[in-house]
C-alpha positions as a Markdown table, in Angstrom:
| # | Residue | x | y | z |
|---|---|---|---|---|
| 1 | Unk | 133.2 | 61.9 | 97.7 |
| 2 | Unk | 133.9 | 64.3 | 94.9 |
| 3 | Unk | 131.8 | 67.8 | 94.6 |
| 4 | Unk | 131.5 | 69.5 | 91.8 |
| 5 | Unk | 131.0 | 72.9 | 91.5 |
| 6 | Unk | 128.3 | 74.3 | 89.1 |
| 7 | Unk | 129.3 | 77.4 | 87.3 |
| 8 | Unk | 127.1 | 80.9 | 87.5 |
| 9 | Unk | 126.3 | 83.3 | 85.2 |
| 10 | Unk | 126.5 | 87.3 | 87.4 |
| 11 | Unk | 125.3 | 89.6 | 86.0 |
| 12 | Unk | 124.0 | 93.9 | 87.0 |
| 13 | Unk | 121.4 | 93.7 | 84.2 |
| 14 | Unk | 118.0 | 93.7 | 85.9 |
| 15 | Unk | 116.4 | 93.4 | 82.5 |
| 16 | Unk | 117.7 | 90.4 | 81.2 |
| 17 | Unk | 117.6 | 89.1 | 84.9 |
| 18 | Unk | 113.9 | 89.6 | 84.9 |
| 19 | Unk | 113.4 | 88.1 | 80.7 |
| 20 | Unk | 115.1 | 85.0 | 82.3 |
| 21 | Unk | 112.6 | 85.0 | 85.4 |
| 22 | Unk | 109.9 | 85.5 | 82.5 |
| 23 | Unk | 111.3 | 82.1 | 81.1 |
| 24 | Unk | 111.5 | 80.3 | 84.3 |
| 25 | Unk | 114.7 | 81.0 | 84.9 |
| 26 | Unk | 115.3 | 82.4 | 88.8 |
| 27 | Unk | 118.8 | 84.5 | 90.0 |
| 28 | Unk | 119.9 | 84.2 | 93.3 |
| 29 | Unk | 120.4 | 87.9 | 94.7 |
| 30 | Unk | 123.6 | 88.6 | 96.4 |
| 31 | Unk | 125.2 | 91.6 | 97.3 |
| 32 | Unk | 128.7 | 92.3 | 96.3 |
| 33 | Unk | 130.7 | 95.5 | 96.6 |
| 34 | Unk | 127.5 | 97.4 | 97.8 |
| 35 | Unk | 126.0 | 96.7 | 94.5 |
| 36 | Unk | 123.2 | 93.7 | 94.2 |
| 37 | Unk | 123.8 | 90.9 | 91.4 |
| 38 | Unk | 121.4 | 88.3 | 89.8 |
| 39 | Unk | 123.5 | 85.2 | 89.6 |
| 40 | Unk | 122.1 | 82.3 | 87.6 |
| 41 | Unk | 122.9 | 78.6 | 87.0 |
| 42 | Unk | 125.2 | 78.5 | 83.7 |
| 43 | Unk | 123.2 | 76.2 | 81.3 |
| 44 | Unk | 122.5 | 75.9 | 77.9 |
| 45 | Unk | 119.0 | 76.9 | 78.7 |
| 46 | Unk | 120.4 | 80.0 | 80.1 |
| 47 | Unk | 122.9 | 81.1 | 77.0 |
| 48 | Unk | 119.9 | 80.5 | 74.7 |
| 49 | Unk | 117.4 | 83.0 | 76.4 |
| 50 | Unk | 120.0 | 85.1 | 76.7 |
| 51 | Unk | 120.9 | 85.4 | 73.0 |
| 52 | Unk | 116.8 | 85.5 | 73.1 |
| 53 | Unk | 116.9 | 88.7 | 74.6 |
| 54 | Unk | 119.9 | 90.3 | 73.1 |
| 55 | Unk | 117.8 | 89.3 | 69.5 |
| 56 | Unk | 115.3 | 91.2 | 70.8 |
| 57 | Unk | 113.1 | 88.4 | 71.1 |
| 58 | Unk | 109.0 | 89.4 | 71.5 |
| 59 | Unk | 107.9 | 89.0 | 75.3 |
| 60 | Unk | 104.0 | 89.9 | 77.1 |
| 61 | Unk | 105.1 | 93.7 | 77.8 |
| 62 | Unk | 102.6 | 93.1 | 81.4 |
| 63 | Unk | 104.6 | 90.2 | 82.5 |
| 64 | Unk | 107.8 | 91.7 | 81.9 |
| 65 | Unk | 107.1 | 94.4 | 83.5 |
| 66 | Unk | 105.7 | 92.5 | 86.4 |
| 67 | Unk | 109.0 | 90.5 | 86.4 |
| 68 | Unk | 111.0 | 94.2 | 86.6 |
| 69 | Unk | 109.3 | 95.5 | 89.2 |
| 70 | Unk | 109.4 | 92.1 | 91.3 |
| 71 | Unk | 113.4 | 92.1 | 90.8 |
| 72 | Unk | 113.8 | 95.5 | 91.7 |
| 73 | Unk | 111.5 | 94.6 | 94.4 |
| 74 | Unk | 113.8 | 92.1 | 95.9 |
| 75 | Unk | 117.2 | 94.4 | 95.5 |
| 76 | Unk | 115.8 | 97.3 | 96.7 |
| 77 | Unk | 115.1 | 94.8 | 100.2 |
| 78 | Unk | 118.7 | 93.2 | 99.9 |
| 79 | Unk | 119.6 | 96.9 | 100.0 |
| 80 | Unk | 117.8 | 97.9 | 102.9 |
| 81 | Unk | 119.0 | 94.9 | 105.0 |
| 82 | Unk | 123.2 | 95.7 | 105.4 |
């Protein structure tokens, strides 16, 4: 049986990692070279938002926030566990 591998989107950007989590759109954490990165499914979806947020496309300021501070949230444990 054949596997195919799905591609992933890294990236170090933990604002456009948290406007994708605003958009329902979750990153895997994983640590790499002592530094933590959001890595996402590669999808259409996923482009899109992205050129959302690099249009500066209107978000709730609260939630995105929120979605910061639950990211940063996350790394800062990743970071406290090696």
């Amino acid at each position: 049986m054949a596997t195919t591998e799905k591609k992933v989107f890294s990236t170090l950007d933990i604002y456009l990692s948290a406007f994708l989590a605003l958009h329902g759109i979750s990153p895997k954490l994983e640590i790499h070279n002592g530094r933590v990165t959001f890595n996402f499914v590669a999808s259409d979806e996923l482009y899109e938002k992205a050129l959302d947020y690099n249009s500066n496309s209107p978000v709730p300021v609260a939630s995105f926030v929120t979605s910061v501070k639950a990211l940063r949230g996350q790394m800062l444990t990743m970071r406290d566990k090696r």
